[in-house]
C-alpha positions, 0 to 999 in steps of 0.5 A: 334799205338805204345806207349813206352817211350823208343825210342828205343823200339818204333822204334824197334817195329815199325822196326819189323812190317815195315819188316814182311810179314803182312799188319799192317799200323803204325798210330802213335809212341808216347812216353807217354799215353797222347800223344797217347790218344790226336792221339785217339780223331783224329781218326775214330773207323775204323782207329785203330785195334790195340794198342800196350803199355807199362804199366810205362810211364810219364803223363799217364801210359799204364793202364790208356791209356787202359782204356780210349782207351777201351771207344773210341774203344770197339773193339780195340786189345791191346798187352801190352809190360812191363819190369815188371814181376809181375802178379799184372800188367798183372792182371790188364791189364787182366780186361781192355781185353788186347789180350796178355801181352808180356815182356821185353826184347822183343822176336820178334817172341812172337810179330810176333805170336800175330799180326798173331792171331789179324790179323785172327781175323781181317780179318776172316777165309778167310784169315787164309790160307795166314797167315799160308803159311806167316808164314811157309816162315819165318820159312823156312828163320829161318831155312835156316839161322841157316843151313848157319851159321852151315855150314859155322862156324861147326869148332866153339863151338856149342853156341845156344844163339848166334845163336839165337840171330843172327836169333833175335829169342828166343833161346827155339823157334829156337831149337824147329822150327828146330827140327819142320822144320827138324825133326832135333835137331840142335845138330844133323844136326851140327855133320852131317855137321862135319862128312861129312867135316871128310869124305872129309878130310879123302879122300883128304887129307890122310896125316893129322892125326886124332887129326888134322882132330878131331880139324879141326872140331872143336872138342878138344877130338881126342878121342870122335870125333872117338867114333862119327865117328865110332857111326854115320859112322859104321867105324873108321876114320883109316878104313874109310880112308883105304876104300876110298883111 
């Protein structure tokens, strides 16, 4: 159950889990605690594991709600969502055993990673194995998209947050994934994709100057791209060229 007085927190949260590789049924979007709480009466104990609320909210805020939902469903998963960063609210959220306390704006993977631990939780070690492998096809994704765009767009100023945001994921994680997945950081496969371009450049096309070459790849210090060059290759674009051509 999704409970947030923004709609397009509800529906951005509910958008998240209809498209993740786990098996979650969404059993209500309701924009306030008493809503949800009224939904909880109708429901056996069997037909919600997990709830996830915003703290602030008309009518009944998302304390008192899981509170009250506690009472019904002692065994129930809770992951708090607030735009309030302040201990106070997640201590006491804390008291009620709230499973994880997430802030706005939310980090789609944060929410992905929390579901994954109640999941196992839900279904036992048995399942553990298949949530595991789930994950790392994801992370496979992750990775390959940012290897797409890196290749696609190496002329471009090497921007992690937009990348990140293009992958909808926390600019901390994805350099720490890739790293992970490549033992990579991304800044390093970004100037192998650069130098590879150069070599190809240098062969094809001898007649194009250095400082030509350097801006092509998106470097504006012809200077630094041979240091680069000569660093990484063990020869300068000059001998490179004269070697291959």
């Amino acid at each position: 159950m999704i409970v947030d007085d923004e709609e397009i927190i509800r529906l951005g949260i509910a958008k998240i889990l209809n498209k993740s590789e786990l098996s979650v049924q969404i059993v209500g979007l309701f924009a306030n605690g008493h809503e949800a709480y009224m939904e909880m009466n109708r429901l056996q104990s069997s037909e919600l594991d997990i709830l996830i609320t915003d703290i602030k909210m008309p009518k009944m805020d998302g304390l008192r709600l899981i509170e009250k939902a506690k009472e019904r469903f002692p065994e129930l998963y809770v992951i708090v969502i607030s735009g309030f960063n302040e201990f106070e609210y997640a201590r006491q959220a804390m008291k009620f055993g709230v499973t994880d306390y997430l802030l706005k704006p939310l980090d789609k993977y944060d929410l992905f990673q929390a579901l994954t631990q109640i999941s196992r939780s839900l279904d036992g070690d048995g399942s553990e194995d298949d949530l595991t492998r789930e994950e790392g096809e994801s992370k496979h994704y992750v990775v390959e998209k940012i290897k797409q765009i890196l290749d696609k767009e190496f002329d471009k100023t090497f921007d992690l947050d937009k990348i990140a945001e293009r992958v909808e994921l926390s600019p901390s994680y994805v350099s720490k994934l890739f790293r992970q997945e490549t033992s990579l950081t991304i800044t390093d496969y970004l100037i192998s994709v650069r130098l590879d371009k150069a070599k190809q450049f240098l062969i094809d096309y001898p007649q194009l100057k250095n400082y030509e070459i350097s801006s092509m790849l998106g470097y504006s210090d012809p200077v630094y791209f041979n240091k680069l060059f000569k660093k990484m290759v063990g020869l300068t674009p000059k001998e490179y060229k004269e070697k291959h051509t």
